[in-house]
C-alpha positions as CSV (number, residue, x, y, z in Angstrom):
1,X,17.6,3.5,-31.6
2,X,13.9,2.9,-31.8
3,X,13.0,5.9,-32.7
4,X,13.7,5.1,-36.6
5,X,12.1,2.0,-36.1
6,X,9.0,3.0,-35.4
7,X,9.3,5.8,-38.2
8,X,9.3,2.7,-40.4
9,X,7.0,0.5,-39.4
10,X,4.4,3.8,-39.5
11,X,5.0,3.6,-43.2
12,X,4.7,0.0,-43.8
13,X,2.8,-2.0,-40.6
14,X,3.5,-5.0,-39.6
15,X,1.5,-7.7,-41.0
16,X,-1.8,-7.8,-38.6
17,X,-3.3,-10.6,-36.9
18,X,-5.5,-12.9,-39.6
19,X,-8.9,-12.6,-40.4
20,X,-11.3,-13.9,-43.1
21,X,-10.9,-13.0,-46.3
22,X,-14.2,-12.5,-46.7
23,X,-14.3,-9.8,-44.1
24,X,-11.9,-8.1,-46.1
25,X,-14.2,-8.1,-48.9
26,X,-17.4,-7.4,-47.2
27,X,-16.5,-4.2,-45.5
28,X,-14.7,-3.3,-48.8
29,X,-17.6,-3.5,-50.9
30,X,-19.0,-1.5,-48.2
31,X,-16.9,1.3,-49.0
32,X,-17.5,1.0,-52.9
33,X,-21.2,1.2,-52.0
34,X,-21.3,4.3,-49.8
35,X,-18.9,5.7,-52.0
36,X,-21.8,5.6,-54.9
37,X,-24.3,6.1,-52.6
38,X,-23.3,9.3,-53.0
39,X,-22.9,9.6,-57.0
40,X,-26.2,7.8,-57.3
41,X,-28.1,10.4,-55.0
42,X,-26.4,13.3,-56.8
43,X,-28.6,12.5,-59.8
44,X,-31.8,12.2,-58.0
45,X,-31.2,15.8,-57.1
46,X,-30.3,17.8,-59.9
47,X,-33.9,18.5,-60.9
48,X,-34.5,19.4,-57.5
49,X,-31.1,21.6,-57.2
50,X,-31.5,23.1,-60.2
51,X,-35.2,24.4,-60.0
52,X,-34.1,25.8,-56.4
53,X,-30.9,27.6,-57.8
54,X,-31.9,28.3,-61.4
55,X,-29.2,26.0,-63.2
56,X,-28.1,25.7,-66.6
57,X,-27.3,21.7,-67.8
58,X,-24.2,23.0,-68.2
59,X,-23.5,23.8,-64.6
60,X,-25.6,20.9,-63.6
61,X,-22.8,18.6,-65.8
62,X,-19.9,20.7,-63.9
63,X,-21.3,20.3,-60.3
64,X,-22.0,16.3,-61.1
65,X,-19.0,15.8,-63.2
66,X,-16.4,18.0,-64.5
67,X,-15.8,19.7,-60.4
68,X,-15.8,15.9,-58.9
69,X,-13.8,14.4,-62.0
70,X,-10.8,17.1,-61.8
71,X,-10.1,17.0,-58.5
72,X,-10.4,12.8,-58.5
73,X,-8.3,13.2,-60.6
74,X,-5.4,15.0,-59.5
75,X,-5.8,13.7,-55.8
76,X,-5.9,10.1,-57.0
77,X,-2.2,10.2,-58.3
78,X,-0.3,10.9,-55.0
79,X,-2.8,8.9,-53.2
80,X,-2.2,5.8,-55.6
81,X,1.6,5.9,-55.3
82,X,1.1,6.2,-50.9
83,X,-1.0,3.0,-51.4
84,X,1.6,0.9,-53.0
85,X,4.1,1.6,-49.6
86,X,1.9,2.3,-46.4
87,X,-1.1,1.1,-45.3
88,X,-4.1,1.0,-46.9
89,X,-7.0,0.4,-44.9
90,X,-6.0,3.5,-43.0
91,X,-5.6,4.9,-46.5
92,X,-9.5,4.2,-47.5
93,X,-10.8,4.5,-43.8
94,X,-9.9,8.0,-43.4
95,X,-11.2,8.9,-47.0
96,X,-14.5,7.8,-46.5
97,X,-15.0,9.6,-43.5
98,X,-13.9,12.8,-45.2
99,X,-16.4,12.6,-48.1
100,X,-18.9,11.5,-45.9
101,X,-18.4,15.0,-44.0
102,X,-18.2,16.6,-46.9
103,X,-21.3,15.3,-48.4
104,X,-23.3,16.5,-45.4
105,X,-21.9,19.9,-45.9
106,X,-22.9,19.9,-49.4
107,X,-26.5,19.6,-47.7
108,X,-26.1,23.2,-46.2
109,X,-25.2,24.7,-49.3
110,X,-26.7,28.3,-50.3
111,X,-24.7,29.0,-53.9
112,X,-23.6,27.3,-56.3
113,X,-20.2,27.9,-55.4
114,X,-20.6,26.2,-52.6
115,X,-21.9,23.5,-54.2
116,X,-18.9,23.1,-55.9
117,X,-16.7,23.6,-53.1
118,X,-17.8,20.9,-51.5
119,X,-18.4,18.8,-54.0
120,X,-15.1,18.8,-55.3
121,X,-13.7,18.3,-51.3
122,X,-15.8,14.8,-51.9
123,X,-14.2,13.7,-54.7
124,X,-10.5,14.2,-52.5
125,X,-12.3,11.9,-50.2
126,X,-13.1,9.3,-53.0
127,X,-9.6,9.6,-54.1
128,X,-8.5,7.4,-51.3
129,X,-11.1,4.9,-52.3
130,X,-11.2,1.9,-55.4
131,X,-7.4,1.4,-56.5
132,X,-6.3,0.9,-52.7
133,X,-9.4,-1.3,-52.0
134,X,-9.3,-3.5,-55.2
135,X,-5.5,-4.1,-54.8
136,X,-6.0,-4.8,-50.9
137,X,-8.5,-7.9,-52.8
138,X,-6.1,-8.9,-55.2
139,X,-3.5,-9.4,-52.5
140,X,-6.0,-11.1,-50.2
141,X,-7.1,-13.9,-53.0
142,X,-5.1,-15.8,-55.3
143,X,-5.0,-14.8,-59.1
144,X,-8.0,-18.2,-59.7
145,X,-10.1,-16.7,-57.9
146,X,-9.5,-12.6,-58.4
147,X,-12.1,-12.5,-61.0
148,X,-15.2,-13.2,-58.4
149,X,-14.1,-11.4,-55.7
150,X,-13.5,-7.8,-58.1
151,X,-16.8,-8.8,-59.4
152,X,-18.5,-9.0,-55.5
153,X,-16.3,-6.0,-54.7
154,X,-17.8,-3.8,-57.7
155,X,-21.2,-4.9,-57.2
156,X,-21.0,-2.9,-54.0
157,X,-21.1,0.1,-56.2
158,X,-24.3,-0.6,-57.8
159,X,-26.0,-1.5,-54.0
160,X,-24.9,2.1,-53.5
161,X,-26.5,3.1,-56.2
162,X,-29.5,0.9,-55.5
163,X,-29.7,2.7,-52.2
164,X,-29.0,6.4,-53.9
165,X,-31.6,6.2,-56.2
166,X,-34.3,4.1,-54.9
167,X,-34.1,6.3,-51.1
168,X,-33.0,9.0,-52.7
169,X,-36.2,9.5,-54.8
170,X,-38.3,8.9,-51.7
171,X,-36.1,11.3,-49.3
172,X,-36.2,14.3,-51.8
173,X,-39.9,14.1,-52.7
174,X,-40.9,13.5,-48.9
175,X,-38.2,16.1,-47.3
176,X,-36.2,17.8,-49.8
177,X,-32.6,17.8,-51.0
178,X,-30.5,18.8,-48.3
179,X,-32.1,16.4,-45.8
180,X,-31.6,13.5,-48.6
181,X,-27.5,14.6,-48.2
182,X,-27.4,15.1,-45.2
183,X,-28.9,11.8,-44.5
184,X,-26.5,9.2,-47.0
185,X,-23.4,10.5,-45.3
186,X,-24.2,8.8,-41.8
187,X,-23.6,5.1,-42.8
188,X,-20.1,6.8,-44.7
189,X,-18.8,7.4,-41.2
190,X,-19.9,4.2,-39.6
191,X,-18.5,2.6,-42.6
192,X,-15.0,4.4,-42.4
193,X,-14.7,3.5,-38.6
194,X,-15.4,-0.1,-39.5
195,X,-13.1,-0.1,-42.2
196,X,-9.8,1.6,-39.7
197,X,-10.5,-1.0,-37.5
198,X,-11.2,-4.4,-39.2
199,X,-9.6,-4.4,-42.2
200,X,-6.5,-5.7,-42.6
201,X,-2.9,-4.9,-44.4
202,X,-2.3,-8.2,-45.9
203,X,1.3,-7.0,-47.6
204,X,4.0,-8.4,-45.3
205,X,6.2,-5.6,-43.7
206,X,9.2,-5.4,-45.4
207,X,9.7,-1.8,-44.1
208,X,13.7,-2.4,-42.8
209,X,14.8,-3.4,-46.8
210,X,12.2,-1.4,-48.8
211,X,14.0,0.3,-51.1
212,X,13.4,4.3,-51.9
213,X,10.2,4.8,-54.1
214,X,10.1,4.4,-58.1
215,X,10.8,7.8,-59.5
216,X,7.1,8.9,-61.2
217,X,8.2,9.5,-64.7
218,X,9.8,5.6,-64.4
219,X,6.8,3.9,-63.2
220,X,4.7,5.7,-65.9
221,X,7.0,4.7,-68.9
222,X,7.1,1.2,-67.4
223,X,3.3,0.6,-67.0
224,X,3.1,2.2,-70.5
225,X,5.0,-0.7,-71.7
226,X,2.3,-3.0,-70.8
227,X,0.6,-2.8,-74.2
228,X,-2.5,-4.9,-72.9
229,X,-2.3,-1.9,-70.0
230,X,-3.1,1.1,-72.7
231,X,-5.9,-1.0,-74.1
232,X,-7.3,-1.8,-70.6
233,X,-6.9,2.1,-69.9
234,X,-8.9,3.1,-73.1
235,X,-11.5,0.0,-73.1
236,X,-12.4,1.5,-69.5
237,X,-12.1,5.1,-70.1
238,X,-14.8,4.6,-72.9
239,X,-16.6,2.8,-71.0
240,X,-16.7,5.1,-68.1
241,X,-18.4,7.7,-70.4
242,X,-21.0,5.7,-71.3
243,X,-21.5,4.4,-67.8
244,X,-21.1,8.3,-66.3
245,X,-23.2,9.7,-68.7
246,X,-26.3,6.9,-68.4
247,X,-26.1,7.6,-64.0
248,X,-26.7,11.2,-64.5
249,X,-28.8,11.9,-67.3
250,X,-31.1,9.3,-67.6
251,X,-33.1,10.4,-64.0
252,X,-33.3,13.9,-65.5
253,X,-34.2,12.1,-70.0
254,X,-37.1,9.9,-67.8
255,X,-38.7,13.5,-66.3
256,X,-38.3,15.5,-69.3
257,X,-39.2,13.4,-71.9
258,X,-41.2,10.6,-70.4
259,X,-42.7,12.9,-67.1
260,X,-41.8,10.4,-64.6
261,X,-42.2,12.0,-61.3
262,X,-39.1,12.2,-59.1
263,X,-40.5,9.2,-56.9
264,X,-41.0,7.2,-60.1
265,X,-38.0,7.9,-61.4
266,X,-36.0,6.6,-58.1
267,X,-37.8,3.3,-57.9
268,X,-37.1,2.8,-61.6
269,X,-33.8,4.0,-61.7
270,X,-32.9,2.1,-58.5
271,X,-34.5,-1.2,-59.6
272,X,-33.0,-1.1,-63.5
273,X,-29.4,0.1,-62.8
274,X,-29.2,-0.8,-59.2
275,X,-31.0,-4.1,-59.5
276,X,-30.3,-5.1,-62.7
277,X,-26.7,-3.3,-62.7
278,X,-25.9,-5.8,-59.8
279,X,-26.8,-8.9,-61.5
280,X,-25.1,-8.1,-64.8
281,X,-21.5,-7.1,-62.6
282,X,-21.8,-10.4,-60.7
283,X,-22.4,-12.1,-63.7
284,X,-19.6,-11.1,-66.0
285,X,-17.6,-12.0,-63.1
286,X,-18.5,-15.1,-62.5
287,X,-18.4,-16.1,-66.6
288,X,-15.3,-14.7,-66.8
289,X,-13.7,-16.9,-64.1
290,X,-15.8,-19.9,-65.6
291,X,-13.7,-19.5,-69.0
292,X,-10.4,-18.3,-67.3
293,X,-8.9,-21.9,-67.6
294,X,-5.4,-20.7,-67.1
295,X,-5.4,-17.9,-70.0
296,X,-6.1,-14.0,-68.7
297,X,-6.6,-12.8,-72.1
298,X,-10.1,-14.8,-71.8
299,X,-10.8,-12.5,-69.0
300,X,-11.5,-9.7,-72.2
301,X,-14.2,-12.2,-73.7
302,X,-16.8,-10.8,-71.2
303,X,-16.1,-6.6,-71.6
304,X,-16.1,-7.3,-75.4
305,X,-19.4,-9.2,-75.8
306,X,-21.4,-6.8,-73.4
307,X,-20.1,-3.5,-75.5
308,X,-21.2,-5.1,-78.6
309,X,-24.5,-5.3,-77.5
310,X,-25.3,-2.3,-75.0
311,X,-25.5,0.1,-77.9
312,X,-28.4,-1.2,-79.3
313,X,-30.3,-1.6,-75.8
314,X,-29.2,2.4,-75.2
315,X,-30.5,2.8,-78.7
316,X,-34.0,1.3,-77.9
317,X,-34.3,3.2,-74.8
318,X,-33.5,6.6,-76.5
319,X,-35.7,6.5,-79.2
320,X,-38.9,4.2,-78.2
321,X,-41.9,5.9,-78.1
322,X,-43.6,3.9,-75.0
323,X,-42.4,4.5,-71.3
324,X,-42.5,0.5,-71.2
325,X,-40.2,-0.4,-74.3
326,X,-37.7,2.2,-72.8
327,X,-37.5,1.0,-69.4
328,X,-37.1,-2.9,-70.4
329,X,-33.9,-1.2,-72.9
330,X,-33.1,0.7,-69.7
331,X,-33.1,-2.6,-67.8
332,X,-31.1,-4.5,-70.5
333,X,-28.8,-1.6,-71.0
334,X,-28.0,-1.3,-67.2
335,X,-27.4,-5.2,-66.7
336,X,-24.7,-4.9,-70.0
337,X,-22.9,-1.8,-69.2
338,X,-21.4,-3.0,-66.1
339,X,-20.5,-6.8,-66.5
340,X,-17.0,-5.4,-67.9
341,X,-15.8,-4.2,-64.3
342,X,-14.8,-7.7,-62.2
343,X,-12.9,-9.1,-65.1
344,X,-11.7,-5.8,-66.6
345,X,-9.7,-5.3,-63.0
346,X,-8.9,-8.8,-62.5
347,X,-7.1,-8.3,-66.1
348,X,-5.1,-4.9,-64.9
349,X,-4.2,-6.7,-62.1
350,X,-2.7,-9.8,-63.9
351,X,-0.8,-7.8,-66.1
352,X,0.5,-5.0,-64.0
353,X,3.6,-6.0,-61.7
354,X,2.4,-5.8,-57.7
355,X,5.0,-3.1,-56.8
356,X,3.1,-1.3,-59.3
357,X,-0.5,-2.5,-58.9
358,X,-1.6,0.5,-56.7
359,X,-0.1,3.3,-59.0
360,X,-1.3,1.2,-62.1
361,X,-5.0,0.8,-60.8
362,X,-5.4,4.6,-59.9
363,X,-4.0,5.9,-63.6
364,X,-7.2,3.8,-65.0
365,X,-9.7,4.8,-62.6
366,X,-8.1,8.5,-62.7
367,X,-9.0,8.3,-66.6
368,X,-12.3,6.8,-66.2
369,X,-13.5,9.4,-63.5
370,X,-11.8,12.6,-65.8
371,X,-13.0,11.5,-69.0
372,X,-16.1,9.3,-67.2
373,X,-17.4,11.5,-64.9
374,X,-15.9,14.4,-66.2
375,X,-16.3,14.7,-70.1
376,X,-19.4,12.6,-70.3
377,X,-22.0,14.5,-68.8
378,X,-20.5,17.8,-69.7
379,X,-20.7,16.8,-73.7
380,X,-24.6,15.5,-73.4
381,X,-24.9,18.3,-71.4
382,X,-23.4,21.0,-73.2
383,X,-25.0,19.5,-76.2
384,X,-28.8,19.6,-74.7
385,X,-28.2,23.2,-74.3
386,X,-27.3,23.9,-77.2
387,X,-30.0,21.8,-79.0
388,X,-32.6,23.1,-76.6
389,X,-34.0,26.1,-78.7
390,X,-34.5,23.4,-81.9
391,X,-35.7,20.6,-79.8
392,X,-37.2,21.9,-76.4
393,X,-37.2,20.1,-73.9
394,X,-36.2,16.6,-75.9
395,X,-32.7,18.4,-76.4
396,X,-31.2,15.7,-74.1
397,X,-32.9,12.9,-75.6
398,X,-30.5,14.1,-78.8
399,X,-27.8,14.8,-77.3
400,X,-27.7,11.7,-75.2
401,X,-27.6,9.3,-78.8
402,X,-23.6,10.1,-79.1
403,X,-23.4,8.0,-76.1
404,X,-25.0,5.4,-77.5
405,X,-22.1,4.9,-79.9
406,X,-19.5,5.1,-77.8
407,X,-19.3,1.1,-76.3
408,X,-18.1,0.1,-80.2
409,X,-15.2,1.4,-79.5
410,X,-14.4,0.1,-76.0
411,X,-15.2,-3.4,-77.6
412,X,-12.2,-3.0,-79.9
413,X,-9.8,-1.8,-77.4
414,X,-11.0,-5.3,-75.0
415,X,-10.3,-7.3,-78.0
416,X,-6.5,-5.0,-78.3
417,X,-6.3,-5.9,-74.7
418,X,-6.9,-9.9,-74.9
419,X,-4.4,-10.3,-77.8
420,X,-1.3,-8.8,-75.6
421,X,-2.4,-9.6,-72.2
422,X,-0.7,-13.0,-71.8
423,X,2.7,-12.1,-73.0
424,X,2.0,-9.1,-70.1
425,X,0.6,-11.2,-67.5
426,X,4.0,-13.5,-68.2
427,X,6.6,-10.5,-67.6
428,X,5.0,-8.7,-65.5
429,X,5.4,-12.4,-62.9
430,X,9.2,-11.8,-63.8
């Protein structure tokens, strides 16, 4: 007779021994920042990869995007609906030791086929990583004070970065590409092992009267319901691309059209959208809490604002003629584009019903990692090629103002977002 019992309690555990919340937190931002450790460094080294393999932009968009984005993707789906019934530090622990592997492996590479191999094992690894985490947050904090901790939680992604770009420059000018790989995905494993063994499942085991899971289609044409949902889900998709598509072409727009060296271009790139892309995600989560006051359509004031404004600093920064009036638009630019993330998620996670949360999170970050990630670079770089025999080598420069456009129209679908998500938030509690 305990044979079934213990068949249960491997799907759901048993609530584990307390510990801090903020050790919950700290080891998960971890994970978001070795998880864009890796992202971050990719860029650093497409100039590098591509002079050794002789690589169009067009491949260079498929092995940094399109390769990663697809298989997110389609992993992230299953993996989303596991994480709303078993457990998810095991979930994320696991996945970060795979892409940490994986990344090393990408480091022994010979063809571009196994490039994108590899590359595209990674993103199964990521897969396991941001909708488990940032729903294991919103069950460890109370709703007052989810804004803050998403915030502190994404903000890990831009130390990652930090780290990618700023050591990344120095590794691959010093000792070359494949050492710089093979080097990022050491702190992956320690931070996977950390993360099977501290992190708690903060869900109460309710494995002896869970009921069977949601059929997929039902869950789907639920969430799709949630009218302040599909305007979260197309706010962040949008501003994905323009977030994507800044991380891996502006190391590569700096050496072409302003002939940074790659050591230049990782301290710059690590200080502006590291630095400055840590300060603006902490920030738009801690205003957003500051005017939460009880109403999570306020939580939308923040995404709206900042895409208002970062098409004129990406503007600036694509057109100035000095390599100082671009990097202070770079700067701005980086500190806007990411204030949206802490209170866009606390926002999904108000109006999205907790049996649901998991499945609900991964459908937005699937979307912003496929059309992010994956359509992004792939335009500006299809684009560049295309432009290149009019323009030379400023090809991307051109190709890159589309971009610049794009954050209009995630600041329309926040404001869609703000106007429903109360009436959401209220049946969603139901």
């Amino acid at each position: 007779m305990t044979a079934p019992h213990s068949a249960s309690a491997a799907q759901l555990p048993a609530t584990t021994p307390p510990s801090p919340p903020w050790l919950t937190l700290a080891l998960l931002t971890l994970v978001f920042a070795v998880n864009q450790l890796d992202r971050g460094i990719v860029a650093i080294l497409l100039p590098s990869i591509k002079a050794e393999m002789h690589l169009s932009d067009t491949r260079l968009a498929l092995l940094a995007g399109v390769s990663f984005a697809l298989i997110y993707a389609a992993a992230s789906i299953p993996i989303g609906r596991l994480a709303d019934r078993y457990n998810r530090p095991r979930i994320v622990g696991v996945g970060v030791i795979l892409y940490s592997l994986m990344t090393a492996a990408m480091g022994a590479s010979q063809t571009f086929a196994q490039l994108l191999l590899c590359r595209s094992a990674v993103a199964i690894g990521e897969a396991t990583g941001n909708a488990p985490s940032s729903t294991l947050i919103s069950d460890t904090y109370p709703p007052e004070r989810r804004p803050r901790a998403l915030a502190i939680w994404s903000a890990g992604s831009y130390l990652g970065l930090f780290a990618g770009l700023t050591a990344g420059g120095w590794l691959v000018a010093h000792h070359g590409w494949r050492v710089a790989l093979w080097s990022i995905s050491i702190p992956g494993l320690a931070v996977g092992i950390a993360c099977l063994t501290a992190v708690p499942e903060p869900r109460e085991s309710a494995a002896k009267d869970r009921t069977p899971a949601e059929p997929f289609g039902r869950v789907l044409a639920e969430l799709l319901k949630l009218r302040a949902f599909v305007w979260l889900f197309i706010a962040m998709v949008v501003s994905g691309i323009v977030a994507y598509s800044v991380q891996v072409w502006t190391p590569s727009i700096l050496s072409r059209s302003q002939g940074f060296s790659a050591s230049q271009i990782g301290f710059f790139s690590g200080l502006f959208k590291g630095a400055l892309g840590l300060c603006g995600i902490l920030a738009g989560g801690y205003l957003s809490q500051s005017l939460l006051r009880g109403r999570v359509g306020r939580l939308a004031w923040v995404p709206t604002g900042t895409s208002l404004l970062v098409p004129i600093a990406l503007t600036v920064f694509i057109v100035a003629p000095q390599p100082s009036l671009s990097l202070i638009a770079l700067g701005l630019a980086s500190f806007l584009i990411p204030a949206y993330q802490g209170p866009a998620m606390a926002l999904v996670h108000a109006v999205v019903p907790q049996a649901r949360r998991s499945f609900g999170t991964t459908l937005i970050l699937a979307g912003v990692t496929l059309g992010g990630l994956g359509l992004g670079p792939l335009m500006v770089g299809m684009l560049s090629d295309m432009l290149t025999p009019a323009f030379g080598k400023e090809a991307l420069r051109y190709a890159f103002a589309i971009v610049a456009l794009l954050p209009f129209g995630a600041a329309f679908a926040f404001w869609r977002a703000a106007a429903y998500a109360q009436e959401d938030a209220a049946a969603s509690a139901l």
